[in-house]
C-alpha positions in Angstrom: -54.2 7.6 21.5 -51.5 9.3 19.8 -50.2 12.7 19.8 -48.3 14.7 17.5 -44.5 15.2 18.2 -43.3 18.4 18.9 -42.3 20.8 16.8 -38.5 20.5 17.4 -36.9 23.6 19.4 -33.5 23.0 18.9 -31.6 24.1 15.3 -30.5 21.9 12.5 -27.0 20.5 13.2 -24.7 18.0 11.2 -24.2 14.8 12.1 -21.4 14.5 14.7 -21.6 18.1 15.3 -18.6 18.2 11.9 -18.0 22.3 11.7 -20.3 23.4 14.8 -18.5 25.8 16.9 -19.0 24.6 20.3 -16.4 27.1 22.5 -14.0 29.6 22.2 -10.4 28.4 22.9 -6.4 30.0 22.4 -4.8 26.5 22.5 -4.7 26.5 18.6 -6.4 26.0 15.3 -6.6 23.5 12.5 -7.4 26.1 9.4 -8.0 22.9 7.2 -8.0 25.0 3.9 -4.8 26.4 3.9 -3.4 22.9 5.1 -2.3 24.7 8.8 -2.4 24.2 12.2 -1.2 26.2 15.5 -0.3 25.7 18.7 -0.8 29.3 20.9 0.5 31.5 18.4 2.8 29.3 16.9 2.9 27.3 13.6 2.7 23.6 15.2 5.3 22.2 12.3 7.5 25.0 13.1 7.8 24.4 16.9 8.2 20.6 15.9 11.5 21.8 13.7 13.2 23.9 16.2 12.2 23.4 19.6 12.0 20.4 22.2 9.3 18.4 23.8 9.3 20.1 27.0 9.2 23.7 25.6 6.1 22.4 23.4 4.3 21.4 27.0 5.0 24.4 28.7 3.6 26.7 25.9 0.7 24.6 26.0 0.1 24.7 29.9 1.6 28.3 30.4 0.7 30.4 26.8 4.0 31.7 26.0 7.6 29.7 25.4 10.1 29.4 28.2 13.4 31.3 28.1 16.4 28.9 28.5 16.4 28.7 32.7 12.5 28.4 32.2 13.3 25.3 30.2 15.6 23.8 31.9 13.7 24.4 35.2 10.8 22.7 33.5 12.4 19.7 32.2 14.2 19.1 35.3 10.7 19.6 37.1 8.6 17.5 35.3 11.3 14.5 35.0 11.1 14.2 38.7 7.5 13.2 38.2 8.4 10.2 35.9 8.4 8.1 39.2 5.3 6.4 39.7 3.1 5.6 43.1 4.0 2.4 44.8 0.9 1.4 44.5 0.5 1.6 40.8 4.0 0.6 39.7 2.6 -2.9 41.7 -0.6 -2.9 40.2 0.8 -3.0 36.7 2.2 -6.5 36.4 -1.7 -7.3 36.9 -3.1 -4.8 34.6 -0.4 -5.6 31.8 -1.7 -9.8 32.1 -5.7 -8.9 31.8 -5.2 -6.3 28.9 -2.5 -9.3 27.0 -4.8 -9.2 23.7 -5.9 -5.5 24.2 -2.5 -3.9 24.7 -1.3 -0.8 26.6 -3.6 1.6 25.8 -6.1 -0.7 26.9 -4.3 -0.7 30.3 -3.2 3.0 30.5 -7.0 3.3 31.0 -7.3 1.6 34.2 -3.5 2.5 35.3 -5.0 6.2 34.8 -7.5 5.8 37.4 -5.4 4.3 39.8 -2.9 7.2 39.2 -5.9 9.5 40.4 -6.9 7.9 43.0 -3.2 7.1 44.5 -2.3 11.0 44.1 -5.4 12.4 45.7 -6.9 14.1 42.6 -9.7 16.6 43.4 -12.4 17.0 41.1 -11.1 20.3 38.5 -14.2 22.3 40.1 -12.8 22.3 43.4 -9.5 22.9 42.8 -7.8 26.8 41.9 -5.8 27.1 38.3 -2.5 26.3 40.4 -3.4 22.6 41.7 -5.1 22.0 38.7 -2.0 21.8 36.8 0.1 20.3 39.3 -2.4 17.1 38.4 -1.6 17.3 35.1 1.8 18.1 35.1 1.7 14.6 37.1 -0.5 12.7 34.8 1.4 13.9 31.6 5.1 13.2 33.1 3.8 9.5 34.3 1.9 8.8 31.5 5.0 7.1 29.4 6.1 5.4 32.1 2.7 3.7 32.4 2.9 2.9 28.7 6.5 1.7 28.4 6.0 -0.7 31.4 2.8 -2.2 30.3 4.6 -3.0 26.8 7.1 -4.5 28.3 5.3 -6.6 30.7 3.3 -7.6 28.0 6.4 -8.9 26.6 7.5 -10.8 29.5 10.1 -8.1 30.2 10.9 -5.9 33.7 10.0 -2.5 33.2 12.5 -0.1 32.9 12.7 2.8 35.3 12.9 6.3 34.0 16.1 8.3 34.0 15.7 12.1 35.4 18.7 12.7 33.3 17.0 12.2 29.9 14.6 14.5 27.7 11.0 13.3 27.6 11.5 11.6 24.1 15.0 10.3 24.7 13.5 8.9 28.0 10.6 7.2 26.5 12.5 5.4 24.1 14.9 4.2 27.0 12.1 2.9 29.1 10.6 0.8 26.3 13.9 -0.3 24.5 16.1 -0.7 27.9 19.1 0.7 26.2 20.0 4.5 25.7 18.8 5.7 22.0 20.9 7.0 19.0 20.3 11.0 18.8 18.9 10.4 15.5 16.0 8.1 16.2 15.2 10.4 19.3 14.3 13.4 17.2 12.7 11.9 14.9 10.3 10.4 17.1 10.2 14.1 19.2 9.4 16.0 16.1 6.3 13.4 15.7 5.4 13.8 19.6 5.4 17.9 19.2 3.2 17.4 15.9 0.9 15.7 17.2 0.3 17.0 20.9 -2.8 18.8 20.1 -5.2 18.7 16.7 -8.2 21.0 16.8 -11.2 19.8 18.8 -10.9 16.2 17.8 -13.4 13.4 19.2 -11.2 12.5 22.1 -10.2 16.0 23.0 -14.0 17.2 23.0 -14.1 14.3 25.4 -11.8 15.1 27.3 -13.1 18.9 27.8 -17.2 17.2 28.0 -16.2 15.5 31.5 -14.1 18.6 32.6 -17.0 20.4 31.9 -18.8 18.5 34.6 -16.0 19.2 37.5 -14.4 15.7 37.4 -10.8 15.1 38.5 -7.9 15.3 35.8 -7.8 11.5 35.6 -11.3 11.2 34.9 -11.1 13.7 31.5 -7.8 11.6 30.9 -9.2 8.3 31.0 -12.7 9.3 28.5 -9.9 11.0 26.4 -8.3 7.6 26.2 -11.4 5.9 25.7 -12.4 7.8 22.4 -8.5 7.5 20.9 -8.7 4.0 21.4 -11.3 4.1 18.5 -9.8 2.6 15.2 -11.4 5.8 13.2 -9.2 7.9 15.6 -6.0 6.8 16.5 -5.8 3.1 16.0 -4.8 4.3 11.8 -0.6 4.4 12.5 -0.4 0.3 12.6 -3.1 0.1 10.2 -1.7 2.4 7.8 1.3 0.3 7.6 -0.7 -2.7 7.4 -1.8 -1.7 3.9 1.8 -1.5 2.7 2.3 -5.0 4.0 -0.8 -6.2 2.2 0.5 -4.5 -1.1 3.8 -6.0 -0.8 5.4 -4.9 -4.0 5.3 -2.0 -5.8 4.2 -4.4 -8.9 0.8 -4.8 -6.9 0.0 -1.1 -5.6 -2.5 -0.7 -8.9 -4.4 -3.2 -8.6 -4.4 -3.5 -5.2 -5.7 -0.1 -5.0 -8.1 0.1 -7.4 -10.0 -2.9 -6.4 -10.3 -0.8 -2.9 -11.6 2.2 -4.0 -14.2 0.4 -6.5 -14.9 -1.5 -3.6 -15.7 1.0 -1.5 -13.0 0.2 1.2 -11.4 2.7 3.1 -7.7 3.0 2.5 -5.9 4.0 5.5 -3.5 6.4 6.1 -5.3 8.6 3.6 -8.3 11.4 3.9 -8.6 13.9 6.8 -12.2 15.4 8.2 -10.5 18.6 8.4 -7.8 19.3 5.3 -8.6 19.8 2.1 -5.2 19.5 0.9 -2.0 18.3 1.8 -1.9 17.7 6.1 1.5 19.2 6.8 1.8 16.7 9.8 2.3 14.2 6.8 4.5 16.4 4.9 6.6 16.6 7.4 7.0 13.1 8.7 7.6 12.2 5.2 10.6 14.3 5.2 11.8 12.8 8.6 11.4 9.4 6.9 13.2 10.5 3.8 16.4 11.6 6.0 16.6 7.8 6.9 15.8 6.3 3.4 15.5 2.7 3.1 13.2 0.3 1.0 10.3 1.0 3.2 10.6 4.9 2.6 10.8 4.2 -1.0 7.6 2.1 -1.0 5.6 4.2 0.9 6.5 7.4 -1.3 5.3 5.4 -4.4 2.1 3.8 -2.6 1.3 7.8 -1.7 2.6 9.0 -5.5 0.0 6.0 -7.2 -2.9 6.4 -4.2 -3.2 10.2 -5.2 -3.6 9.4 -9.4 -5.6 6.5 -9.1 -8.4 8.5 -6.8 -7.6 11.9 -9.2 -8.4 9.2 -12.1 -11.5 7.5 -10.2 -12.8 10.2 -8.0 -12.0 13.5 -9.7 -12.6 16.4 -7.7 -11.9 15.0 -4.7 -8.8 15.7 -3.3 -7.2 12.8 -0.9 -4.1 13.2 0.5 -1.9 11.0 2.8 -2.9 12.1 6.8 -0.6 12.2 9.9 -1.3 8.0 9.8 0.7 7.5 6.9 4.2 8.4 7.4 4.0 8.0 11.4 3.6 4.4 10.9 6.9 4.3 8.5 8.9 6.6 10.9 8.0 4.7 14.0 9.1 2.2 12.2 12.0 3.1 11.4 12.8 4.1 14.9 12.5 0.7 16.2 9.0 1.2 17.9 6.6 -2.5 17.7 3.3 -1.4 16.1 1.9 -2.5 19.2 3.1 0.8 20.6 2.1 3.3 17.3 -1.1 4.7 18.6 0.1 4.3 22.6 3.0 6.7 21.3 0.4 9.3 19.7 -1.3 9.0 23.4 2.0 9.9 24.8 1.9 13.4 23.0 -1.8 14.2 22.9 -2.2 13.5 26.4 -0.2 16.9 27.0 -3.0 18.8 24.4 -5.9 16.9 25.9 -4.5 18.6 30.1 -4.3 21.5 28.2 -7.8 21.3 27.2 -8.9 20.4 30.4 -7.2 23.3 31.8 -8.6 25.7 30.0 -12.5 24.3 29.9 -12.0 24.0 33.7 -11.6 28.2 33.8 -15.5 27.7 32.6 -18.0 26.5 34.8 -20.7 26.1 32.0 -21.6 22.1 31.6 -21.7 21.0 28.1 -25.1 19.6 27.9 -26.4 19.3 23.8 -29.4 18.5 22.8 -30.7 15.6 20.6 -33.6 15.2 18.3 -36.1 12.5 19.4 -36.6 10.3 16.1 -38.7 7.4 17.9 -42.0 6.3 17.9 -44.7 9.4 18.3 -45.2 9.6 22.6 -47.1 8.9 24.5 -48.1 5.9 23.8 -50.3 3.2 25.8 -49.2 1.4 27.8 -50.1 -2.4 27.0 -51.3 -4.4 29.6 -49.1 -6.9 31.1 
């Protein structure tokens, strides 16, 4: 006996949820028409021009920008937390051999959970606003420690200990390199850390707010964050991006090289965005960075991007593809001296500040996010055969 299915009870939605307005927040906005993005109140390429890392993370965690003793009491604060447990600065050696084909996102992962459960993190739900971001504060300042040595191991190298002395992005590229950077290299790769702290309700920051919304401990939104970035159709494009001026190789090629992938059907990446619907001024702006330096590579990828955007105006008209934030990260890390091994691990090193933020603020609601699917099986009940 069969049965007809239920009428379905629950609206129409698109697939993967693309436009559905799930929660109210005031961390920011991607308005993808006008090619803009916020963080608070704040144009997001702005604060990446004129103001540091650590002012970026306190807006995000507090609402408002710190005056200067604010910032320097900030930056002094969270450098303190740079240090990590005993127990997890001798766990790494092992994680940094298991994940040697996966890399150190792979690892930050597991080093996440350790961090959690070596520091005593309470699930969000039990905790008051206060201790809540005393977790993350602590997850966010150890975070590219964790990365840096896991790279390094990987690499058959000691870590290198972090210096209280040094601004977040000066000390990140210490602790991977080993040597103190140029001033030039670390702003470039701070304006690309502010840019790309926090993006909208992406896949791993809904993620990260899904488990918050269940009451788990900061690690535990951290780690699922992690999880979904590590997706290549998230952040795994920087490398890949890059990649595809490698496989060009001369500007000679770029025509054919790029018309046989759009007629193909192949994804080219570095270009497109979900969201914009013109230029994505995290591109535009990383493309100026990368311009400053100059260089064969600059000049490549400028004319890649220049014959990309004709050929899909010529193929595809009325569809407007522009390069994304992939593009031209991938060239400036570059140029800054950062293996590709380490593109998307960076990115984590700047979203993981707008993905606490996030779970901050869906922590302040004790509402689980629970959607609904629609059933598409076979019509139920059905008999049961007989063994």
């Amino acid at each position: 006996m069969t049965t007809t299915p239920a009428a379905p009870t629950a609206p129409a939605v698109p697939r993967g949820l693309a436009g559905v307005v799930v929660t109210d927040t005031a961390l920011g906005d991607v308005r993808g028409r006008e090619g803009f993005y916020h963080y608070r109140q704040y144009s997001a390429i702005e604060l990446a021009r004129t103001r540091s890392f650590e002012d970026v993370w306190y807006l995000m965690f507090h609402g408002e920008l710190p005056d200067r003793a604010a910032s320097a009491d900030f930056a002094a604060r969270t450098a303190r937390l740079r240090v990590l447990p005993a127990d997890v600065r001798e766990a790494l050696p092992a994680i940094a051999r298991a994940g040697a084909v996966s890399g150190p996102l792979a690892g930050l992962r597991t080093a996440l959970s350790l961090l959690g459960a070596s520091a005593g993190f309470r699930p969000v739900y039990d905790l008051d606003a206060e201790n809540r971001r005393t977790d993350a504060l602590a997850a966010c300042a150890a975070v590219p420690t964790i990365l840096t040595a896991l790279q390094r191991l990987g690499q058959g190298l000691e870590p290198v200990e972090p210096r209280a002395d040094l601004p977040y992005a000066a000390n990140y590229l210490y602790m991977l390199t080993g040597s103190e950077p140029e001033p030039g290299r670390v702003r470039a790769i701070e304006r690309y850390l502010i840019s790309t702290v926090d993006h909208g309700f992406n896949a791993s920051t809904f993620t990260a707010r899904v488990v918050a919304s269940t009451g788990a401990d900061l690690a535990a939104c951290l780690v699922a964050a992690v999880g979904a970035l590590s997706g290549p159709l998230h952040g795994g494009a920087p490398s890949r991006a890059l990649d595809t001026l490698d496989a060009i190789g001369t500007p000679d090629r770029i025509d054919g090289w790029i018309r046989e992938q759009v007629l193909s059907g192949r994804r080219i990446m570095g270009f497109g965005h979900p969201v914009y619907r013109t230029e994505d001024p995290r591109s535009r702006m990383l493309k100026s960075i990368a311009q400053e330096s100059g260089g064969p590579l600059v000049d490549f990828a400028v004319e890649v991007e220049r014959q990309v955007e004709a050929i899909l105006a010529e193929l595809k008209p009325g569809r407007e593809l522009h390069t994304n934030v992939e593009f031209y990260a991938g060239v400036v890390m570059e140029l800054c001296g950062l293996p590709r091994a380490m593109f998307t691990p960076t990115f984590a090193a700047a979203r993981v500040v707008g993905w606490s933020a996030n779970i901050l603020e869906q922590a302040e609601d004790s509402k689980i996010i629970r959607p609904a699917a629609r059933y598409s099986g076979t019509p139920a009940p059905q008999p049961v055969p007989a063994p």
